[in-house]
Residue frames as qw, qx, qy, qz and C-alpha x, y, z in Angstrom:
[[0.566, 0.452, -0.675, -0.139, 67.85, 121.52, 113.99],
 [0.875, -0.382, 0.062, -0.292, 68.23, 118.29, 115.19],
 [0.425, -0.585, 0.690, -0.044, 70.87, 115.44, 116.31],
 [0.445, 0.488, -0.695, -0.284, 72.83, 112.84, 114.04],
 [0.512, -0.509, 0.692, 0.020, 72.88, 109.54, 114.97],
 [0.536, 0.478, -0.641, -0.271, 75.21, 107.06, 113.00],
 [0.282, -0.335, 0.897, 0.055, 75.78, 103.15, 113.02],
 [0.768, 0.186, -0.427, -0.441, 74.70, 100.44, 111.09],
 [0.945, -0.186, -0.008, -0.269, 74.24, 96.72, 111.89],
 [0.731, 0.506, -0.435, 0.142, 77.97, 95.57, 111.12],
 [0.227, -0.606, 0.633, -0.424, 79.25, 96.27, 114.87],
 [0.871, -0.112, 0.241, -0.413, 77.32, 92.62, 115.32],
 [0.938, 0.276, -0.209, -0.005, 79.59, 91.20, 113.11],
 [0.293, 0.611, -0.628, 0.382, 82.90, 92.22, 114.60],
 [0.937, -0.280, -0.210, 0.009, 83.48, 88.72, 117.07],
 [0.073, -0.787, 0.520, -0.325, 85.82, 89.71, 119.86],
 [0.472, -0.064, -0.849, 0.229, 85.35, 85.96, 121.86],
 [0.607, -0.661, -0.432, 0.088, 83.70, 84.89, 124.82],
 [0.515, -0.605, -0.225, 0.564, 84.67, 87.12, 128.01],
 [0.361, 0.205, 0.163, 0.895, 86.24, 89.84, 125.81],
 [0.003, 0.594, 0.604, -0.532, 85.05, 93.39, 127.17],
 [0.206, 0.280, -0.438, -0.829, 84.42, 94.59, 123.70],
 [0.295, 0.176, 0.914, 0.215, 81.96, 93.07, 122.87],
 [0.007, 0.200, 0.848, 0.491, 78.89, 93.39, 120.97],
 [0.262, -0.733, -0.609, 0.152, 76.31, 93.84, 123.46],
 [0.193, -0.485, -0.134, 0.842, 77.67, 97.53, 123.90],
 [0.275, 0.020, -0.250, -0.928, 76.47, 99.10, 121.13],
 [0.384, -0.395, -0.787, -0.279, 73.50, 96.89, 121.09],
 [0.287, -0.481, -0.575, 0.596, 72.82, 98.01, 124.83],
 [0.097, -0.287, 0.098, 0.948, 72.86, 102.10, 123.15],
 [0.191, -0.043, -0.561, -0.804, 71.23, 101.37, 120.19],
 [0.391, -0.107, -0.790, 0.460, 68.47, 99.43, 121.51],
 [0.247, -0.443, -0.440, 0.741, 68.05, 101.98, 124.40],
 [0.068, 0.294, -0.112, -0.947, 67.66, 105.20, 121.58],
 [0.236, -0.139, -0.933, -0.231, 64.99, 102.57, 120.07],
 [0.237, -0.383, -0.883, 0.131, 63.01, 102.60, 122.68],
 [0.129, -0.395, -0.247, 0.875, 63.24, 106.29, 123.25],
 [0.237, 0.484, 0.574, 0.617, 62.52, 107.06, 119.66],
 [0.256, -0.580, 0.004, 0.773, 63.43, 110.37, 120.31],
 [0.546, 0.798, 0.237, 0.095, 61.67, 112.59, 117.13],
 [0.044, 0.977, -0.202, -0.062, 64.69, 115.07, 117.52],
 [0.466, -0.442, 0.635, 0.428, 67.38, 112.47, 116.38],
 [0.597, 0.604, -0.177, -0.497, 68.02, 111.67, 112.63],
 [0.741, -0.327, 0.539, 0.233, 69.70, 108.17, 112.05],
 [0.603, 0.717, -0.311, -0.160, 71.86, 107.83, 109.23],
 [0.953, -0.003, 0.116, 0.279, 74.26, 105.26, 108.16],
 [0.380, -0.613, 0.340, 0.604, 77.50, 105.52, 107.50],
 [0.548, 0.672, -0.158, -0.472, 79.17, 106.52, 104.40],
 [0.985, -0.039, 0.167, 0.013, 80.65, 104.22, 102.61],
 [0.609, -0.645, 0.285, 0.362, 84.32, 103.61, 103.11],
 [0.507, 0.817, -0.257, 0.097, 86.94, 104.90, 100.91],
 [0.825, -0.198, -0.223, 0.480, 90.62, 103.85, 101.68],
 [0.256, 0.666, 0.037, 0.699, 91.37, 107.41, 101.06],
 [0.706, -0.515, -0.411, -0.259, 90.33, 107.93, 104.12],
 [0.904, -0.401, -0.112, 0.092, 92.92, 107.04, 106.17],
 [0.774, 0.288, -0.100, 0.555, 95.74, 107.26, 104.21],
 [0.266, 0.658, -0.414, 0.571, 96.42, 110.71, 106.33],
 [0.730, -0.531, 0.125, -0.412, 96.09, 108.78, 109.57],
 [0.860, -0.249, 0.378, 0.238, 97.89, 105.46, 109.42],
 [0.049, -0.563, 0.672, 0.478, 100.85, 104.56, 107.29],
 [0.716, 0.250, -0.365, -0.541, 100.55, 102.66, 104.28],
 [0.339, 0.223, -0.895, 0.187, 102.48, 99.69, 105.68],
 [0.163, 0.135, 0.914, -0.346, 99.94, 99.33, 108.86],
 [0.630, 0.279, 0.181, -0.702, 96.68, 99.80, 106.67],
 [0.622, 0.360, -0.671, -0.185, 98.01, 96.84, 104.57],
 [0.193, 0.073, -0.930, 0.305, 98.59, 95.06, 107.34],
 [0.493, 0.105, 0.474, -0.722, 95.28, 95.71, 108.63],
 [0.587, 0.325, -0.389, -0.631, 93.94, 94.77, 105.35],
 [0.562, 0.237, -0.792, 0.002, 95.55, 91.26, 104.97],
 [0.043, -0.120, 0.842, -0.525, 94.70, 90.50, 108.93],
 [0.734, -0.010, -0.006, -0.679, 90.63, 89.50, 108.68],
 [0.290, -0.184, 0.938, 0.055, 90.48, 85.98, 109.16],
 [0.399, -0.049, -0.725, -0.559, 88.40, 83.66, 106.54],
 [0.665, -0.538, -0.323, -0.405, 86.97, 82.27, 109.93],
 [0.684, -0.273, -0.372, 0.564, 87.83, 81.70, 113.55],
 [0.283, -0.940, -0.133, 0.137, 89.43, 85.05, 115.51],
 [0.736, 0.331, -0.256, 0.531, 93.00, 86.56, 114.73],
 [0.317, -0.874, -0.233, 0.286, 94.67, 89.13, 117.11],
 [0.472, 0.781, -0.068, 0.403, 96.53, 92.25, 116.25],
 [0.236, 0.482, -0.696, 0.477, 98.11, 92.38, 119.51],
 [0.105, -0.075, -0.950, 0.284, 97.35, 90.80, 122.81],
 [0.216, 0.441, 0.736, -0.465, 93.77, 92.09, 123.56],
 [0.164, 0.491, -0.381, -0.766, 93.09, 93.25, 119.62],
 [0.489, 0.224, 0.826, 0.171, 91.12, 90.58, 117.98],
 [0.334, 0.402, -0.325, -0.788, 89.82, 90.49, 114.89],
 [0.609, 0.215, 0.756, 0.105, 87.11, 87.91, 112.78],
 [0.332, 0.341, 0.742, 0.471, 85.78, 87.54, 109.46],
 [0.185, -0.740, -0.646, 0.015, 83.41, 90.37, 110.40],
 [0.562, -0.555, 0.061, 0.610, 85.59, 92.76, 111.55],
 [0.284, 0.274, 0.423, 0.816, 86.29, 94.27, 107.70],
 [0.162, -0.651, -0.473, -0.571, 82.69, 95.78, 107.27],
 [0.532, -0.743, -0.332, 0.233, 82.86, 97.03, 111.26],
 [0.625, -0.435, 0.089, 0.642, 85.78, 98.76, 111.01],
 [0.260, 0.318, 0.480, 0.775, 85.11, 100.12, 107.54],
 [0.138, -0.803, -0.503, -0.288, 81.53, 101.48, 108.85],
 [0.617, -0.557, -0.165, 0.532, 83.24, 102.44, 112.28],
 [0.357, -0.380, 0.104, 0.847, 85.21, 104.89, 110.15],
 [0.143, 0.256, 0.604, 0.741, 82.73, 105.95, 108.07],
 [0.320, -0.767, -0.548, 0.098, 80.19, 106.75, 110.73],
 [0.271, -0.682, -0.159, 0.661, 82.36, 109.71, 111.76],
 [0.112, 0.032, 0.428, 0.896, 82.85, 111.12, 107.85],
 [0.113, -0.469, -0.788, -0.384, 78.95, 110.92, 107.76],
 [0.394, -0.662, -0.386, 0.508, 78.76, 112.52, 111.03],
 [0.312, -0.481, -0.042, 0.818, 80.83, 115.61, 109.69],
 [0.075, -0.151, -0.633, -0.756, 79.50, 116.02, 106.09],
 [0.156, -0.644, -0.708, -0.243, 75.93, 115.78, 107.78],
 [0.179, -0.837, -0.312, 0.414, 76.57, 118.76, 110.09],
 [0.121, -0.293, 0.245, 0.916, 78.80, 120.75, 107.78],
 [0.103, -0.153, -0.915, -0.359, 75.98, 119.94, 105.25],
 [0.284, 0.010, 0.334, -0.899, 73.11, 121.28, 107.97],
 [0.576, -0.140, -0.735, -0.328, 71.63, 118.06, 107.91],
 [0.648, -0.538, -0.537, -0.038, 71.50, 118.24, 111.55],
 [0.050, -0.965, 0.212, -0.149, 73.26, 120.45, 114.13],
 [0.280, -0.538, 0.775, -0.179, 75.76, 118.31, 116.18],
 [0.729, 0.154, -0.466, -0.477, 76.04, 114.22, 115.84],
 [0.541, -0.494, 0.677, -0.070, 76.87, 110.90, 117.96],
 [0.386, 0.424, -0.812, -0.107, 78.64, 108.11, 116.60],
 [0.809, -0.263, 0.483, -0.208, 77.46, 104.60, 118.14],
 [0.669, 0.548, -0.493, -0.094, 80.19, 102.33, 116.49],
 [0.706, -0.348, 0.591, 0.176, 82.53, 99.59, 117.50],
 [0.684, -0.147, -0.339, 0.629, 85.68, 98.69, 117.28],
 [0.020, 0.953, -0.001, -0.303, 86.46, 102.09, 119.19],
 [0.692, 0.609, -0.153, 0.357, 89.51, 104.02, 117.70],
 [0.179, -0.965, 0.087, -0.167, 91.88, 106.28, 120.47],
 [0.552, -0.635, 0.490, 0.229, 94.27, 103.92, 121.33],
 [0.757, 0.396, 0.230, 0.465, 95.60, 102.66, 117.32],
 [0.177, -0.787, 0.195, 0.558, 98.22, 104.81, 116.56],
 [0.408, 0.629, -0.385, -0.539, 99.79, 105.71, 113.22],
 [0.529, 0.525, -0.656, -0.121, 101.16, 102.21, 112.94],
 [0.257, 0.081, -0.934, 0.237, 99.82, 100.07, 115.29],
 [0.562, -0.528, -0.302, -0.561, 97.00, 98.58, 117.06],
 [0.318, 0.209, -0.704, 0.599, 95.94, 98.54, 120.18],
 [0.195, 0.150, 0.476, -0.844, 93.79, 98.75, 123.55],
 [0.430, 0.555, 0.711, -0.032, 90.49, 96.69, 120.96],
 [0.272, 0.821, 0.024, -0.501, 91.25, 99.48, 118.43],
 [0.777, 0.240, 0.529, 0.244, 92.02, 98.91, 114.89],
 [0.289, 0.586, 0.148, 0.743, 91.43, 102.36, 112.96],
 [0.283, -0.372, -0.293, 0.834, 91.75, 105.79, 114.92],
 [0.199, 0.708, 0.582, 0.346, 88.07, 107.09, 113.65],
 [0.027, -0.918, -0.342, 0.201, 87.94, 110.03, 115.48],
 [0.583, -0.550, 0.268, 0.535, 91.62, 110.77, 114.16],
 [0.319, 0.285, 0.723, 0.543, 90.23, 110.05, 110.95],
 [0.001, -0.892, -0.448, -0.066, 87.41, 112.50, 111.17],
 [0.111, -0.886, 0.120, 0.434, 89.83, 115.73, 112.61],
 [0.371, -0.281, 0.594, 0.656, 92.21, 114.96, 109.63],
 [0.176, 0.606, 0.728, 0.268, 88.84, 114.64, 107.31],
 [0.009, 0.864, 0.339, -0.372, 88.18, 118.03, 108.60],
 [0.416, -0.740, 0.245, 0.469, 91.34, 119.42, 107.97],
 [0.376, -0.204, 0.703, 0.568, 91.89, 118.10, 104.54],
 [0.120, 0.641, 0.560, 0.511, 88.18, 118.53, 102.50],
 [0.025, -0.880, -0.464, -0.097, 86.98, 121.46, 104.63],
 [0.625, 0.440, -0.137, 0.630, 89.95, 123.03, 105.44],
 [0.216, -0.947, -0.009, -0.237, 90.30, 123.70, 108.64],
 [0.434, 0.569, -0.570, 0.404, 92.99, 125.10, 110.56],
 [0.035, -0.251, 0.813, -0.523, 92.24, 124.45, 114.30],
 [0.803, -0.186, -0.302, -0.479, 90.45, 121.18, 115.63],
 [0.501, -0.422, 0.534, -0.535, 89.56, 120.41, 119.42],
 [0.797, -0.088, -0.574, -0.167, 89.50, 116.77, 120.42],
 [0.384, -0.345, 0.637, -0.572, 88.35, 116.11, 123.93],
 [0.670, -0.068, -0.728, -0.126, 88.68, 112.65, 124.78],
 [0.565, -0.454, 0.397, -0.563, 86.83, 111.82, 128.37],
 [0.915, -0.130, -0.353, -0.150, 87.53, 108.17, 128.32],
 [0.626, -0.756, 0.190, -0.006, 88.97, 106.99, 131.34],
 [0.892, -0.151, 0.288, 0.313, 91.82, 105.54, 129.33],
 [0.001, -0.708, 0.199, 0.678, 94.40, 107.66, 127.91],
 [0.773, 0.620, 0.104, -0.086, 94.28, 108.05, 123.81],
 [0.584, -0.457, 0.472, 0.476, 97.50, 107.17, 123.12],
 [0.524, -0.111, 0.447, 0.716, 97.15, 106.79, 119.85],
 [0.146, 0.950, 0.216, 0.174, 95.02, 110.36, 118.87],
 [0.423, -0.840, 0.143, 0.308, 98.51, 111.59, 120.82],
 [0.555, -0.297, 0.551, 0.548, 100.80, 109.85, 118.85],
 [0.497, 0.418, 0.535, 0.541, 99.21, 110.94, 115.38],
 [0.117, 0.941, 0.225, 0.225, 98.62, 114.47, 116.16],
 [0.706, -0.491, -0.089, 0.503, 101.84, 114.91, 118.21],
 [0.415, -0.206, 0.295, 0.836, 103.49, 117.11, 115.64],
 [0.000, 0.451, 0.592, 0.668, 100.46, 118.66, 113.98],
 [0.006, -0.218, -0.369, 0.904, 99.75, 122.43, 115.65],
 [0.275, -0.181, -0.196, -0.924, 96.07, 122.48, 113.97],
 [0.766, -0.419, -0.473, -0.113, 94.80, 119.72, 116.43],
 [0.346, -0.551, 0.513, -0.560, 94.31, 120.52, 120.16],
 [0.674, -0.158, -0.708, -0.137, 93.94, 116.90, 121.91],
 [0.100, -0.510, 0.549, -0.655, 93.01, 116.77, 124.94],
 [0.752, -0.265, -0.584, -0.151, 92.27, 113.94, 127.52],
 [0.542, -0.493, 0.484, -0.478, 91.23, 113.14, 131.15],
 [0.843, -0.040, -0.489, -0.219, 92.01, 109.71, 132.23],
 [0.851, -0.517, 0.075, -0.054, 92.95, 107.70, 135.12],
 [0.662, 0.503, -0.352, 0.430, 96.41, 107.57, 135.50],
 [0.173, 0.506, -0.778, -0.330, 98.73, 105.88, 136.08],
 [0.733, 0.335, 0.560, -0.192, 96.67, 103.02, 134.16],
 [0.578, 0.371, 0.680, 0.257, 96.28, 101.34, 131.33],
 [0.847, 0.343, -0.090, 0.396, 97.88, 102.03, 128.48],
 [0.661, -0.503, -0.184, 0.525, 100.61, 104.09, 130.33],
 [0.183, 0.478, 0.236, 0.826, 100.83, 107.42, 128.11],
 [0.180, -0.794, -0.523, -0.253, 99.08, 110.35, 129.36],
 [0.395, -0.435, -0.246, 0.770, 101.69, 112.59, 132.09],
 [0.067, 0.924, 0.101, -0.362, 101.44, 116.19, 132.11],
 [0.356, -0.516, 0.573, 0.527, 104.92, 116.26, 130.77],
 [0.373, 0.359, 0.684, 0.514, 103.35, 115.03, 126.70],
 [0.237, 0.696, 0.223, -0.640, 102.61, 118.36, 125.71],
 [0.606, 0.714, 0.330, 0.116, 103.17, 118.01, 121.60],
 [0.578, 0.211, 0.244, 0.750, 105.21, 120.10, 119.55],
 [0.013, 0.487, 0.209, 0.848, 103.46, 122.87, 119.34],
 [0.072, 0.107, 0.663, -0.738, 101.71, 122.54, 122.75],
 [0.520, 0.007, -0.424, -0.742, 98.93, 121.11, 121.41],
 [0.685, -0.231, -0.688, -0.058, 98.68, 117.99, 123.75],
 [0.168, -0.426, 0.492, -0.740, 97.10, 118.82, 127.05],
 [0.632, -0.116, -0.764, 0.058, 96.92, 115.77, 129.51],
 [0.496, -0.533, 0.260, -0.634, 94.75, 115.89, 132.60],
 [0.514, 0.195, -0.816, 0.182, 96.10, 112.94, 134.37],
 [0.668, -0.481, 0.312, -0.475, 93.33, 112.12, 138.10],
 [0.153, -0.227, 0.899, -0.341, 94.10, 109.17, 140.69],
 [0.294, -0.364, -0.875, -0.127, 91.73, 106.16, 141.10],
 [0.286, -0.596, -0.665, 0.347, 89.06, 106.65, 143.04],
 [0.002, 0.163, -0.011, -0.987, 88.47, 110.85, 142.00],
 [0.206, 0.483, 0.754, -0.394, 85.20, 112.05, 142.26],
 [0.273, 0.742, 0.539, 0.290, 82.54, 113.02, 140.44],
 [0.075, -0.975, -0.159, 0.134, 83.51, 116.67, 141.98],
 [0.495, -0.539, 0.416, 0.540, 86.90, 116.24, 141.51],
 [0.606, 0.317, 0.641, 0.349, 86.31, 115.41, 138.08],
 [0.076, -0.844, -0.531, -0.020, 84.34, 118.19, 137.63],
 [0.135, -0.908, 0.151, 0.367, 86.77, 120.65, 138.67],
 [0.542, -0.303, 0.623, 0.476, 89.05, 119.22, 136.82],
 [0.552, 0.441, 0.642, 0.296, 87.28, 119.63, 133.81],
 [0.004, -0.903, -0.051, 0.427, 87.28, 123.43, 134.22],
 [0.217, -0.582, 0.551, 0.557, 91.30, 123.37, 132.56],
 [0.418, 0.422, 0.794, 0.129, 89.51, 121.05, 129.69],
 [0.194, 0.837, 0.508, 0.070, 87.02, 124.07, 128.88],
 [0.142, -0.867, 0.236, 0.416, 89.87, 127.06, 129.55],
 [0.400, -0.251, 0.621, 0.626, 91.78, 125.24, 126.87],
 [0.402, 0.483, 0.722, 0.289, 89.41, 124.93, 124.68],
 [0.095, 0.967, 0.210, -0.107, 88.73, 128.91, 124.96],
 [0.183, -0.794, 0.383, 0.434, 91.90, 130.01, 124.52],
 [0.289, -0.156, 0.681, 0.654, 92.59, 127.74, 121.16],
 [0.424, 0.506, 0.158, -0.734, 89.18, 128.79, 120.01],
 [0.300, -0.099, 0.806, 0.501, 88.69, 125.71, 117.43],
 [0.527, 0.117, -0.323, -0.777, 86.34, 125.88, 114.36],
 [0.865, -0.032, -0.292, -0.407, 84.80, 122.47, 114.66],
 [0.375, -0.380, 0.745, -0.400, 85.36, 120.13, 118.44],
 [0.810, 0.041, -0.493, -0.313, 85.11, 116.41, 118.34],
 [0.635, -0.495, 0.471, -0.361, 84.42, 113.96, 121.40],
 [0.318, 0.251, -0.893, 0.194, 86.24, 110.78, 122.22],
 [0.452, -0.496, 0.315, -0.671, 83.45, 109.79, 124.22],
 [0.709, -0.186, -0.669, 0.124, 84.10, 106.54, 126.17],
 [0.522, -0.618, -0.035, -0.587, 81.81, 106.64, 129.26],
 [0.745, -0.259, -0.535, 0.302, 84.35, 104.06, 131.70],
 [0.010, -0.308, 0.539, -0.784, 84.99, 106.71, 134.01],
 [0.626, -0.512, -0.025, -0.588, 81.55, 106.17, 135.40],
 [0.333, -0.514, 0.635, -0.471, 81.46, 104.56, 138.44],
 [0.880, -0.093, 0.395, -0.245, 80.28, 101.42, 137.75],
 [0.813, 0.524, -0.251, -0.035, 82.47, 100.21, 135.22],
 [0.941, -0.261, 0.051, 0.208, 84.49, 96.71, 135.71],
 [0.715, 0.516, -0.137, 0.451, 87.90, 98.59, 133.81],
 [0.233, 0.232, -0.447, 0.832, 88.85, 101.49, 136.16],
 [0.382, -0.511, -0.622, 0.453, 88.14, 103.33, 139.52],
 [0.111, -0.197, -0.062, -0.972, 86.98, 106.94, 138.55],
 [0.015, -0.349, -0.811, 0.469, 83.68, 108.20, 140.04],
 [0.317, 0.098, -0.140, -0.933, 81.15, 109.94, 137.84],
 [0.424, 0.456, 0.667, -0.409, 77.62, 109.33, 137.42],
 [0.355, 0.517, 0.772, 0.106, 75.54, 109.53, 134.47],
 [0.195, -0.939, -0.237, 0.154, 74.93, 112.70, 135.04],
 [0.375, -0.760, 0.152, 0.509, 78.07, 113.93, 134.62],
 [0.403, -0.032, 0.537, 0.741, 78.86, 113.11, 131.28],
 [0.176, 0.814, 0.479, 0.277, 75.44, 115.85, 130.41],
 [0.066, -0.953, -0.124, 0.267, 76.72, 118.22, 132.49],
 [0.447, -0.417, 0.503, 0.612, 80.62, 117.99, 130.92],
 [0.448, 0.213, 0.716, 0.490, 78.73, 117.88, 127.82],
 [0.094, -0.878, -0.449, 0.135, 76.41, 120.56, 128.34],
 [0.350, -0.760, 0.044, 0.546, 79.16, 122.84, 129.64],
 [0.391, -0.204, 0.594, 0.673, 81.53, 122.31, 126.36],
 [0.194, 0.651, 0.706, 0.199, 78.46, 122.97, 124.24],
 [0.137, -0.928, -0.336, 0.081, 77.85, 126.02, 125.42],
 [0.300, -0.776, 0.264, 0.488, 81.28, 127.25, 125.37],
 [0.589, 0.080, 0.619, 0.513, 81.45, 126.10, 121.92],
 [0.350, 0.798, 0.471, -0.137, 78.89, 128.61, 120.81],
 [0.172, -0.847, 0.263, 0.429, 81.56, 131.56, 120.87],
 [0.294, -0.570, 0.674, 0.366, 83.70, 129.86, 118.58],
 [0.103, 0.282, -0.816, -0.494, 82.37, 127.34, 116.24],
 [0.508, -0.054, -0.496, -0.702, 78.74, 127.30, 116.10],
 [0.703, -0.126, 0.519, -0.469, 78.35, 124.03, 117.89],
 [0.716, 0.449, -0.504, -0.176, 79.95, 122.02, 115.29],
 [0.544, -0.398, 0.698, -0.243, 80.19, 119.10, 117.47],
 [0.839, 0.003, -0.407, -0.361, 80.48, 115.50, 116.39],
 [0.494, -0.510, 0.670, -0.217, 81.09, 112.67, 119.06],
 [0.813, 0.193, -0.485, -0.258, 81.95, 109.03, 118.83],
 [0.940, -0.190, -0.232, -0.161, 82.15, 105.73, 120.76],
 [0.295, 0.554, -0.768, 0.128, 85.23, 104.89, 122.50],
 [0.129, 0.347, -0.784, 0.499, 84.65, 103.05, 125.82],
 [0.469, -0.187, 0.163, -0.847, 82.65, 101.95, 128.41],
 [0.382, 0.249, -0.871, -0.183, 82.02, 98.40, 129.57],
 [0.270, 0.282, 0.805, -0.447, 78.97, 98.10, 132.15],
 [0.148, 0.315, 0.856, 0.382, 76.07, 97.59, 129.97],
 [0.255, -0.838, -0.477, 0.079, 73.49, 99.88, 132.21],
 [0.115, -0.637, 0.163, 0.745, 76.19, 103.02, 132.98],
 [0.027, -0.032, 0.513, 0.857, 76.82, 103.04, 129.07],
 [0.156, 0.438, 0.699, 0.544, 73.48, 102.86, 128.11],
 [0.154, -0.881, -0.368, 0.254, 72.02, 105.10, 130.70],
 [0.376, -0.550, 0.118, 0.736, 75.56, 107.66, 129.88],
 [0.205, 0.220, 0.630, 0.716, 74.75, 107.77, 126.04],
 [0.058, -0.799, -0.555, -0.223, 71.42, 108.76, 126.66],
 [0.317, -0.828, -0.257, 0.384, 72.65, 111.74, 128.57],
 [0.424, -0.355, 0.362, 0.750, 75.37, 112.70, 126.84],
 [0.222, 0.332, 0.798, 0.451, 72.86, 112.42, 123.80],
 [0.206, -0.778, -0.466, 0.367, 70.40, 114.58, 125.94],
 [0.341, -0.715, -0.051, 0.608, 72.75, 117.16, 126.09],
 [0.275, 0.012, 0.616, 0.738, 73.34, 117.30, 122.27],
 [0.141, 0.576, 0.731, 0.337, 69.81, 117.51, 121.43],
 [0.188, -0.861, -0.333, 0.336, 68.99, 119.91, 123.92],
 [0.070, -0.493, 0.253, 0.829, 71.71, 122.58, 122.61],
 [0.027, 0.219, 0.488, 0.845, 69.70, 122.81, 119.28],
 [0.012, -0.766, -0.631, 0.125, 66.41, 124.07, 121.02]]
C-alpha cells in the first residue's frame, strides 16, 4: 500500500501579513518539494469537504460562531495577538480540517496505509474556546474525536513533536481517558503550558518538557518515554502533531535536531505501532518556520511513512 497525501490550493489564500511566520510559503515550500519528487508511492487527495458537524465535538458552539462571523470581507482581522485572519482564511481552515477527516476515512477505507496532512492554519494550540499561537481550528483534535465518534474507537495516541507545547489538544482532551496526548517541547517557552505536573484526569496527558539548546541525542533519548507510553496504552489508531521547529535551524526556538531525526522518531513509532494498531497512522502540519529544514523534514518524515508500507 501506499502513502496519503492531503491539501488543496486554499492554504494560498489564508493572508497572515507581511513578516508573519505563518505564512504561505510553508506549505508551498512542502508541496512544491513532493512535486518535484513525484514520488509514485504517494496518493494525493483533497480534502473532504467540510461539514460543521465536524467540530461541534471539539470547540464550543459559542467559539465556532465566533470563528464563523470573524473572516473579514477584505483587509486582515486578528483573533488574538498573533492569530490573523483574511477573506481567505474560511476555505483554509475549512480544508485544513478536512484534510485530516480525508486522511482517516482514506486509511480506515485502505485507500492507502498511513497519511500526511500538508495544511495551514496549523491546529494544537486553539483550544475548546479559543484561538491561539496562528491556530484557528484544532484539526488534529478534530480528527482523534472523528475517530472516536464514526469509528468508534476507544483509545487514541496523539504525539505532538512540535517544539511548542499543544496547549490546546491538552485543554480539549484533558478530561477524556480515550485520548493519550503526548508532547515534547521546549520549555519553558512559548505558550507556557506543558510541566510534567499536567497529567489529565485520567493520566492521559504525558508532557516531556527539554531545555533550549537539547540535542539531537538528548532528544532522542528522550523520546524513548514517548514510545514506552505509547506501548503501555496500546492505542488502535496514533496521530502526529507534526511541526518540524525543533530542528535546528528554525528562527522560533533553540532545540537541536536534524532532518534526520524526525525519520528516525518516525520510523521508531511506526514500528512500534505494528503490535498494536496496524500502522494506522495519520500525521498533520503544525509548525516549522525555516523554509529549507521544513521542506527537507517533511520529506523525511514522509520517507519514513512510505517506507513502513514496503
Amino acid at each position: 500500500m501506499k502513502t496519503g497525501l492531503i491539501t488543496s490550493d486554499t492554504y494560498q489564500n489564508h493572508n497572515t501579513g507581511e513578516g508573519h511566520p505563518e505564512k504561505i510559503d510553508r506549505v508551498t515550500a512542502v508541496i512544491d518539494n513532493f512535486k518535484r519528487l513525484d514520488n509514485k508511492n504517494l496518493i494525493w487527495k483533497k480534502p473532504t469537504k467540510f461539514d460543521q458537524s465536524f467540530l461541534i465535538n471539539t470547540h464550543s458552539f459559542e467559539y465556532i460562531d465566533l470563528v464563523s462571523k470573524s473572516f473579514p470581507e477584505n483587509g486582515l482581522a486578528f483573533l488574538d495577538g498573533d492569530t490573523v485572519v483574511s477573506p481567505g482564511s474560511k476555505d483554509a481552515t475549512k480544508d485544513a480540517v478536512g484534510s485530516i477527516i480525508a486522511a482517516i476515512d482514506g486509511v480506515k477505507n485502505k485507500d492507502f496505509k498511513n497519511a500526511f496532512c500538508a495544511v495551514r492554519p496549523p491546529g494544537h494550540h486553539a483550544e475548546k474556546d479559543k484561538a491561539m499561537g496562528f491556530c484557528i481550528y484544532n484539526n488534529v483534535a478534530v480528527g482523534a474525536n472523528y475517530l472516536i465518534e464514526k469509528y468508534k474507537y476507544n483509545k487514541v495516541a496523539i504525539i505532538d513533536f512540535d517544539v511548542h507545547h499543544g496547549n490546546g489538544t491538552q485543554d480539549i482532551f484533558y478530561n477524556n481517558e480515550k485520548v493519550l496526548y503526548i508532547s515534547t517541547h521546549q520549555y519553558p517557552y512559548y505558550p507556557g503550558s506543558g510541566s510534567k505536573k499536567e497529567t489529565g484526569k485520567f493520566n492521559n496527558i504525558f508532557n516531556i518538557p527539554l531545555e533550549a539548546g537539547t540535542t539531537a541525542e538528548e532528544y532522542l533519548n528522550a523520546y524513548e518515554h514517548v514510545l514506552s507510553k505509547i506501548k503501555d496504552f496500546k492505542p488502535e489508531f496514533l496521530l502526529f502533531s507534526a511541526g518540524f521547529d525543533a530542528h535546528i535551524d528554525d528562527p522560533l526556538a533553540q532545540l537541536k535536531l536534524g532532518s534526520e531525526d524526525f525519520y528516525k522518531i518516525t520510523k521508531r513509532t511506526l514500528e512500534l505501532s505494528k503490535s498494536f494498531c496496524n500502522g494506522n497512522v495519520v500525521s498533520i502540519l503544525e509548525g516549522g518556520y525555516d523554509l529549507k529544514a521544513l521542506q527537507d523534514s517533511t520529506q523525511r518524515h514522509v520517507d519514513a511513512l512510505i517506507e513502513f508500507n514496503w
